[in-house]
C-alpha positions as CSV (number, residue, x, y, z in Angstrom):
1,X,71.2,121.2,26.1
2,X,71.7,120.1,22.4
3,X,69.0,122.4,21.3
4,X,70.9,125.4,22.9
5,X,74.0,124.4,21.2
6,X,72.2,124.7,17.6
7,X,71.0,127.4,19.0
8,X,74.6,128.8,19.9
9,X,76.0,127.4,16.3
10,X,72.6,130.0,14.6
11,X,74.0,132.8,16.8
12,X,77.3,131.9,15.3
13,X,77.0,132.1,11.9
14,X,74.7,135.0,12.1
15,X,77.4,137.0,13.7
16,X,80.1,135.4,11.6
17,X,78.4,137.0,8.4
18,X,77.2,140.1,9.8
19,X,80.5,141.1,11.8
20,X,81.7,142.3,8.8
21,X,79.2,143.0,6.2
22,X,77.7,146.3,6.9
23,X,74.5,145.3,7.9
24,X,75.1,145.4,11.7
25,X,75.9,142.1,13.8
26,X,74.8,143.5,17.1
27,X,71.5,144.2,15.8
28,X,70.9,140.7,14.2
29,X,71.6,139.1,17.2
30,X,69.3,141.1,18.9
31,X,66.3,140.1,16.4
32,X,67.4,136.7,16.2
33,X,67.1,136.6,20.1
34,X,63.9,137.8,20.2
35,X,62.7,134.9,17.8
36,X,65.2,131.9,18.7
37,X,65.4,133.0,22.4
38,X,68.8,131.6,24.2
39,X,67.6,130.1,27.4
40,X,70.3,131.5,29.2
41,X,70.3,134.1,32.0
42,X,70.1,137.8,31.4
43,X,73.5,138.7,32.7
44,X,75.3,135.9,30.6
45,X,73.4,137.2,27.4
46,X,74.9,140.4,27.6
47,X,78.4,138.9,28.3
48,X,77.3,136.2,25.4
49,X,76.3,139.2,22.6
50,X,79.9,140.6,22.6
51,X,82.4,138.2,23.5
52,X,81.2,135.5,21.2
53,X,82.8,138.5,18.9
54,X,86.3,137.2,19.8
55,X,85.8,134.7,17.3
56,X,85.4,137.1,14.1
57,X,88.7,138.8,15.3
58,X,90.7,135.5,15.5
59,X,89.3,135.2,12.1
60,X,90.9,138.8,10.8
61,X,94.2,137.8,12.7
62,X,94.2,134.7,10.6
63,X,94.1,136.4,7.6
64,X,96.0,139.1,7.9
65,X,98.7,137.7,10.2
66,X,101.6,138.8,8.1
67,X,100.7,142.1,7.9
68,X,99.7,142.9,11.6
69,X,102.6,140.4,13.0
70,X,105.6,142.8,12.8
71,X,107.7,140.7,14.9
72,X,107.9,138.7,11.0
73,X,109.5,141.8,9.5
74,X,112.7,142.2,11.8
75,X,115.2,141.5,9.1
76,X,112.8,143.9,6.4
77,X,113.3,147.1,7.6
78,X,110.4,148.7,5.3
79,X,107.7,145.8,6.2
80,X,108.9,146.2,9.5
81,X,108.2,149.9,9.7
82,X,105.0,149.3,7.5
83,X,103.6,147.0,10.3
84,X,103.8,149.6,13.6
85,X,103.0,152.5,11.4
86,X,99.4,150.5,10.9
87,X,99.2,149.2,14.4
88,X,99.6,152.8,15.0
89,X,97.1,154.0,12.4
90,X,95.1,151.4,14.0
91,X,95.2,152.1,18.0
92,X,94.6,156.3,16.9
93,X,91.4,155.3,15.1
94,X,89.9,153.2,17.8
95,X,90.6,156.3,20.7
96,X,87.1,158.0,19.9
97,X,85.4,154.2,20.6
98,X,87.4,153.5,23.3
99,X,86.4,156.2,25.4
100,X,83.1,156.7,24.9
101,X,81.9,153.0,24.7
102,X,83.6,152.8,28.2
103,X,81.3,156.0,29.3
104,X,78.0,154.9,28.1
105,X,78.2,151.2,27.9
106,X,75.6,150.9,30.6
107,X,73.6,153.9,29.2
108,X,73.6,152.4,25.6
109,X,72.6,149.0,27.0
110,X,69.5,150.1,29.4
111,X,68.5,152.6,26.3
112,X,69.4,151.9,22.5
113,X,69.7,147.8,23.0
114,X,65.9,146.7,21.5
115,X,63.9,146.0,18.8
116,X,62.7,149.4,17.5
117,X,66.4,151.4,17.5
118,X,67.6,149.0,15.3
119,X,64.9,148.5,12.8
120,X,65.2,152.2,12.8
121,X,68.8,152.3,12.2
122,X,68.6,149.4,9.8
123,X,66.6,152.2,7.6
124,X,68.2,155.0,8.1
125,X,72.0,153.7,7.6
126,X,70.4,151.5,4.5
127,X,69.7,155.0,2.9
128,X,73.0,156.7,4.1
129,X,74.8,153.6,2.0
130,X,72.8,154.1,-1.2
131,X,73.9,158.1,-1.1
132,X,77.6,158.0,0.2
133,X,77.9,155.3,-2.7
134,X,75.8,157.4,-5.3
135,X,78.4,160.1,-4.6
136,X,81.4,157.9,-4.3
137,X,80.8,156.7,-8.2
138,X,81.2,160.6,-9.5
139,X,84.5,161.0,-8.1
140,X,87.7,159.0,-7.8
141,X,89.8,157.5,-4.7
142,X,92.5,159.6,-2.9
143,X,93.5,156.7,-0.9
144,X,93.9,153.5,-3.0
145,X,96.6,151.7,-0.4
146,X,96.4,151.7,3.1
147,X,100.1,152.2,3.6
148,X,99.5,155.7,2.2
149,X,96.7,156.5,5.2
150,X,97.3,159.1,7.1
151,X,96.8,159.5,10.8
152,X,94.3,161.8,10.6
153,X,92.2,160.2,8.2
154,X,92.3,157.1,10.4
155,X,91.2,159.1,13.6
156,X,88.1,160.9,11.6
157,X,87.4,157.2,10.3
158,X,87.5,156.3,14.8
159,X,85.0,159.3,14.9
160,X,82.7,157.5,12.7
161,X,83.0,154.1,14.4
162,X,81.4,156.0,17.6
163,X,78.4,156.1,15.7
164,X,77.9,152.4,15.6
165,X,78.0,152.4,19.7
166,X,74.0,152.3,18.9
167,X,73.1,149.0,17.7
168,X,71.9,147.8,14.2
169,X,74.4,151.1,12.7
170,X,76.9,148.2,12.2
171,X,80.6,149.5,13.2
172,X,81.7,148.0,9.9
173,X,79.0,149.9,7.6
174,X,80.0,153.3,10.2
175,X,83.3,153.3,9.2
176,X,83.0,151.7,5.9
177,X,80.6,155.1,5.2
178,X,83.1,157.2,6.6
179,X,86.1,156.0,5.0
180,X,84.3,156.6,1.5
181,X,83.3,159.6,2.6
182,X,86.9,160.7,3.6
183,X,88.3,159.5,0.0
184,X,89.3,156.0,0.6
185,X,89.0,153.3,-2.2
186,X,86.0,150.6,-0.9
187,X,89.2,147.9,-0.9
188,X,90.9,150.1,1.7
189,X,87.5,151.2,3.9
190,X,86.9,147.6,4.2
191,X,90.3,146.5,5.3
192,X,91.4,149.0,7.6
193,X,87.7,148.3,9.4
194,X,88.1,144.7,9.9
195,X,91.7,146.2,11.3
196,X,89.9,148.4,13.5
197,X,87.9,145.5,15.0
198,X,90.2,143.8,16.8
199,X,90.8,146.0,19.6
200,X,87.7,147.6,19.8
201,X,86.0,144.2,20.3
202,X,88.9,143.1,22.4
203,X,88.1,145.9,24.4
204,X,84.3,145.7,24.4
205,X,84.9,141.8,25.3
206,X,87.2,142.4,28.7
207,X,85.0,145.4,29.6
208,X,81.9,142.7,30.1
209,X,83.8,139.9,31.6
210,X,85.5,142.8,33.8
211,X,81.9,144.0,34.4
212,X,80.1,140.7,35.0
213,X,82.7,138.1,35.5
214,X,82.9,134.7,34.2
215,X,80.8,133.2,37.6
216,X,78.6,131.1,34.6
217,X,77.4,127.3,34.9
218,X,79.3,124.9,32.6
219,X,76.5,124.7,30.0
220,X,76.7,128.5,29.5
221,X,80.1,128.6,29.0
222,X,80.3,125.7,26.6
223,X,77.1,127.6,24.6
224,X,79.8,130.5,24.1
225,X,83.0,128.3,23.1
226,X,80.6,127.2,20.4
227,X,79.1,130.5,19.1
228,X,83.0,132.0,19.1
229,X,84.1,128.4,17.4
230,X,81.3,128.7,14.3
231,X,82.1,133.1,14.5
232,X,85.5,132.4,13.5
233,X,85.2,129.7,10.9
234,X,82.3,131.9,9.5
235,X,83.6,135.3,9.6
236,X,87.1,133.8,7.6
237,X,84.5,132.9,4.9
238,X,82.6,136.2,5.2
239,X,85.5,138.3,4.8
240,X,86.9,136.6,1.6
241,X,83.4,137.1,0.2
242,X,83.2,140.5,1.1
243,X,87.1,141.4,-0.4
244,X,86.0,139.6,-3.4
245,X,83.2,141.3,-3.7
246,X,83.9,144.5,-3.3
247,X,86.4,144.4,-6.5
248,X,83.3,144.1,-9.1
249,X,80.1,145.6,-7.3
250,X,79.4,148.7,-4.5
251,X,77.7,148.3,-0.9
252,X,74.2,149.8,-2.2
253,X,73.0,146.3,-2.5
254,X,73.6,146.1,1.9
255,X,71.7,149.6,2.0
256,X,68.8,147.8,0.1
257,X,69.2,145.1,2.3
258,X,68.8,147.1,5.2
259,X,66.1,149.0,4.5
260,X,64.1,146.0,3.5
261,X,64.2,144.0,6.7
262,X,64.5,147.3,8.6
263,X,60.8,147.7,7.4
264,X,59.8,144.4,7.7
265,X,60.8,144.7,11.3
266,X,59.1,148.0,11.9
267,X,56.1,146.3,10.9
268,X,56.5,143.1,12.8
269,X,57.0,145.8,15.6
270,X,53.7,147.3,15.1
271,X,51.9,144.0,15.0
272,X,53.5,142.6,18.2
273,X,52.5,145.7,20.3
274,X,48.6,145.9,19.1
């Protein structure tokens, strides 16, 4: 049992990190599962790869609690109207997700959950983020503060978070891309995607337990406390990084990133199946 614990605490910090850096966390637990394999049933691990994302989004609550508690804001009549408009902004850009990762959830899991879709989209999505970024230098922001948003700009950035449905996109690089691409400043496409996390993995994480229940042993549940424990404490870390990173530096060095292992991967792929 103690080994599947340090397992669970790996499984944590890897999804702590890549929850919100755009080099996809779904996909990195996938390929850290095919090399440190939980020794847990296949039904929990499915439950297991998306609710041990609760974690991260206690993580953004923490952070950003004053802004997305408007219930503070009573007695500030602006704050106050600032808060709903972006729990508004927020709920129209996760529509698009909503519905269609309720459609093809068991689709996308029987089809596009394995090793070679997300080496593949590793690569392509590594190359998207060196070009949306190469453009994005030539030209300046239209949206520098997230107040200033507007509703259609957060559903077209929804529309892009459907494309990170397929694992090892990474929903945070999606919209992140999309965001830039739509004129948003790389401060304001990284915070209004961490935004956008919370119900969409809120979501994803009652659509499992709804699908598969929580009928799981004792030492399976306790394996998921811990991996949504060392998520949280991980992803408050990774998303201070990322804010501070983003004020001196661009996301080509995450395209690199990706296309590197996505290419290591393709040829670990080829090995395995001589």
């Amino acid at each position: 049992m103690l080994l599947e614990i340090f397992k669970s605490i790996l499984f944590g910090v890897v999804e702590g990190i890549t929850e919100w850096l755009p080099i996809s966390s779904t996909g990195h637990m996938i390929l850290l599962n095919n090399f440190i394999k939980l020794d847990v049933s296949k039904k929990f691990w499915e439950v297991y790869l998306v609710v041990i994302q609760l974690g991260a989004i206690l993580a953004v609550c923490t952070i950003y609690f004053k802004k997305l508690n408007f219930f503070l804001y009573r007695k500030d009549k602006l704050k106050f109207t600032r808060s709903i408009n972006l729990w508004k902004k927020i709920i129209v850009g996760c529509i698009p997700a909503a519905i269609l990762g309720f459609l093809l959830d068991d689709f996308l899991d029987k089809h596009f959950y394995n090793f070679p879709t997300v080496a593949l989209m590793l690569i392509i999505y590594g190359i998207l983020f060196i070009i949306v970024e190469n453009y994005f230098s030539k030209r300046n922001s239209t949206c520098i503060d997230i107040n200033h948003m507007t509703y259609k700009t957060a559903l077209l950035i929804g529309l892009f978070q459907v494309l990170a449905l397929i694992p090892g996109t990474s929903r945070s690089g999606a919209t992140i891309l999309g965001a830039l691409l739509l004129g948003t400043s790389r401060n304001v496409a990284a915070e209004f995607t961490f935004y956008l996390a919370i119900p969409v993995m809120a979501g994803a994480s009652l659509l499992k337990i709804v699908k598969h229940g929580f009928a799981f042993s004792s030492n399976e549940m306790i394996l998921l406390l811990v991996g949504m424990l060392i998520a949280y404490i991980v992803s408050i870390i990774a998303i201070k990084f990322l804010l501070g990173y983003i004020k001196k530096h661009d996301f080509k060095v995450f395209g690199w990133y990706r296309i590197v292992l996505g290419i290591i991967l393709v040829i670990y792929y080829l090995l395995a199946i001589r």
